[in-house]
N, C-alpha and C positions, 0 to 999 in steps of 0.2 A: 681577499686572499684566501686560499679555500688548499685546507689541510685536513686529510680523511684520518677519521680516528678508528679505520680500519685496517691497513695496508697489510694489501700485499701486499700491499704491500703491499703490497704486500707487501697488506698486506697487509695490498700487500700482500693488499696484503697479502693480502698478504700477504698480506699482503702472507704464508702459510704454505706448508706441504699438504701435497694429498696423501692418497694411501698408501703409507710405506711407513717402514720404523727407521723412527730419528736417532740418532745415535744419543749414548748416554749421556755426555757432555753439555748438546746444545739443550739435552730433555726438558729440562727442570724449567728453560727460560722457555722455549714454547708453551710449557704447560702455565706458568704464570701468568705469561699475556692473554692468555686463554679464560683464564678468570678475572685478568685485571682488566679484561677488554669487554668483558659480557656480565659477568657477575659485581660486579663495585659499582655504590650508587657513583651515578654523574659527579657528584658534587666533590666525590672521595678521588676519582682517578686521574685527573690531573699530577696529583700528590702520591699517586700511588705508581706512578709511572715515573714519576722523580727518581722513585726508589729504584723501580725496578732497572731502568736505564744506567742507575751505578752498577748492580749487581753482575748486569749485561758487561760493562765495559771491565769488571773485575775479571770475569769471566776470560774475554778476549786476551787482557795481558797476561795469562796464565797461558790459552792457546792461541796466539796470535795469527798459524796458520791452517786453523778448522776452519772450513769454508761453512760449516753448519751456524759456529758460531757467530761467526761472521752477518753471515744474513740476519738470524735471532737478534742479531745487536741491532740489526738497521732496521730490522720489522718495530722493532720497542723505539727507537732513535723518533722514527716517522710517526708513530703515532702518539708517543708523546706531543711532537712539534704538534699535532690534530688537538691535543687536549688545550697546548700551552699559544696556540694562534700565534697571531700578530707579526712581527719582525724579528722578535724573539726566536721564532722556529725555525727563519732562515738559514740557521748557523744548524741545527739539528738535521733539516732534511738534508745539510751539504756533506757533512758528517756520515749520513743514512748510504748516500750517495756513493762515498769514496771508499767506506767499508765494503759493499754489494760489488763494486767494480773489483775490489781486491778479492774476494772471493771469488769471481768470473775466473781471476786468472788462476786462482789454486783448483778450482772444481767447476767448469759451468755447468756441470751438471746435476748437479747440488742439491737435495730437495725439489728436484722434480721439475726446475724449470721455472722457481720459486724467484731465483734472482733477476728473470726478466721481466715476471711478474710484477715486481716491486721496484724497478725499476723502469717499467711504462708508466705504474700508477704516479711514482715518483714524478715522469715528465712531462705529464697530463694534469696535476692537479698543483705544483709548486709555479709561480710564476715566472714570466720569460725574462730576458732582459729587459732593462738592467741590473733586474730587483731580485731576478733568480734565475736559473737553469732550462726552466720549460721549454717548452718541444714539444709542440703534437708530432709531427713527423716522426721525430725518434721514439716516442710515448708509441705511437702506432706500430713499427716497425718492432718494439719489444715484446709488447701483446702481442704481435703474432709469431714470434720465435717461438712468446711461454706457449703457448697455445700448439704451435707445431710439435712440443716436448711432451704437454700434457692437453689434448684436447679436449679431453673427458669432465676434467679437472672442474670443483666449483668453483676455486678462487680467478683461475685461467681465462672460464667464461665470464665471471661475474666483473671481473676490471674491463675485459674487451665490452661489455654490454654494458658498463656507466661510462665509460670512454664513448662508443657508439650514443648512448644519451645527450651527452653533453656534448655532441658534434650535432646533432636534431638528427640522428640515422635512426629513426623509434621502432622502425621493424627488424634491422639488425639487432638493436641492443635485448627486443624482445626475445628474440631464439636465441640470442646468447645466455638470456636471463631463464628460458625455457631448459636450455640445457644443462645450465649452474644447479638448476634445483632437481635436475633427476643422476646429478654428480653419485655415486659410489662414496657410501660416508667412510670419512678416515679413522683409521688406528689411533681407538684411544684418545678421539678429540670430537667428544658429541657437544660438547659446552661450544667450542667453535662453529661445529655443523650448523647447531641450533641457532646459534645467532647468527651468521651470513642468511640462514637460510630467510630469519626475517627482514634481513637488507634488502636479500634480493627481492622480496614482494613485494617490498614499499617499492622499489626502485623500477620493479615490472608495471605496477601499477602506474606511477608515474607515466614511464614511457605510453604505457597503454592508453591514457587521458589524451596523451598530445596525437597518441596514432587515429584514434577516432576521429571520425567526417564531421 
């Protein structure tokens, strides 16, 4: 059972916005997954995602109809469920899930295209029936809305290119992953930059092993 403790999300992940300013509300939780996702040893962010995922859902009952925060809450939702595995995180991703759909309808355009983002990664890496949600078809079909939104984007290219991996398409997923790494860094999130930027090479790499004769 295979839950990214990236997501775009996205995120996820970011499963994450590109370059543009996030509003003040969602700020604080983007910026927090941002260090609880790349700067916390291993062994500390499980627990520290615990935290952060009440903070997230305080957050929401205060504005229930920010589509920023909205998303914030499922990017943390989903990659806790990546820290906490198991069947346990069943109930997290579904959670991630109905939050990102409810934001579609206040804002789809929300963070830059963020929600579809995380919402393909969501239906490419949670499993199908009867045990969960999954959908490549739909997983595909999302990735490429984000990507119609934000084509530039790292997070946009980088889920289409581990999506593309995990189908065996290893020359798609490479120029996706080509493109994710000459992305345009975003406002004020180089702890983020930095760490995607070394997913994406392990991940390029990968691909590139299977693409060789």
């Amino acid at each position: 059972m295979k839950f990214t403790t990236r997501i775009f999300l996205f995120i996820i992940l970011t499963f994450s916005a590109n370059s543009f300013a996030i509003g003040e509300i969602a700020k604080p939780l983007q910026q927090q997954w941002d260090v609880t996702s790349y700067n916390t040893p291993e062994k500390e962010r499980k627990k520290a995602f615990a935290v952060l995922a009440k903070q997230a859902k305080e957050v929401e009952q205060q504005h229930p109809d920010n589509a920023e925060v909205l998303v914030w809450e499922a990017i943390i939702l989903s990659t806790y469920a990546g820290e906490k595995g198991g069947f346990g995180a069943l109930g997290l991703v579904k959670e991630a899930k109905a939050l990102l759909e409810k934001a579609e309808k206040i804002d789809p355009s929300t963070l830059n295209g963020s929600i579809y983002t995380s919402l393909g990664s969501l239906y490419y890496q949670v499993p199908g029936w009867p045990l969960g949600f999954g959908d490549d078809d739909l997983a595909l079909a999302y990735l490429n809305k984000a990507l119609k939104i934000n084509p530039d984007g790292i997070d946009s290219n980088y889920f289409y290119g581990d999506f593309m991996l995990e189908k065996g398409e290893y020359k798609k997923a490479i120029r996706a992953f080509d493109k994710a790494l000459t992305a345009p860094p975003r406002i004020n999130r180089p702890i983020a930059d930095s760490g995607r930027k070394k997913e994406i090479e392990i991940a390029r790499k990968k691909a590139k092993a299977h693409d060789s004769p």
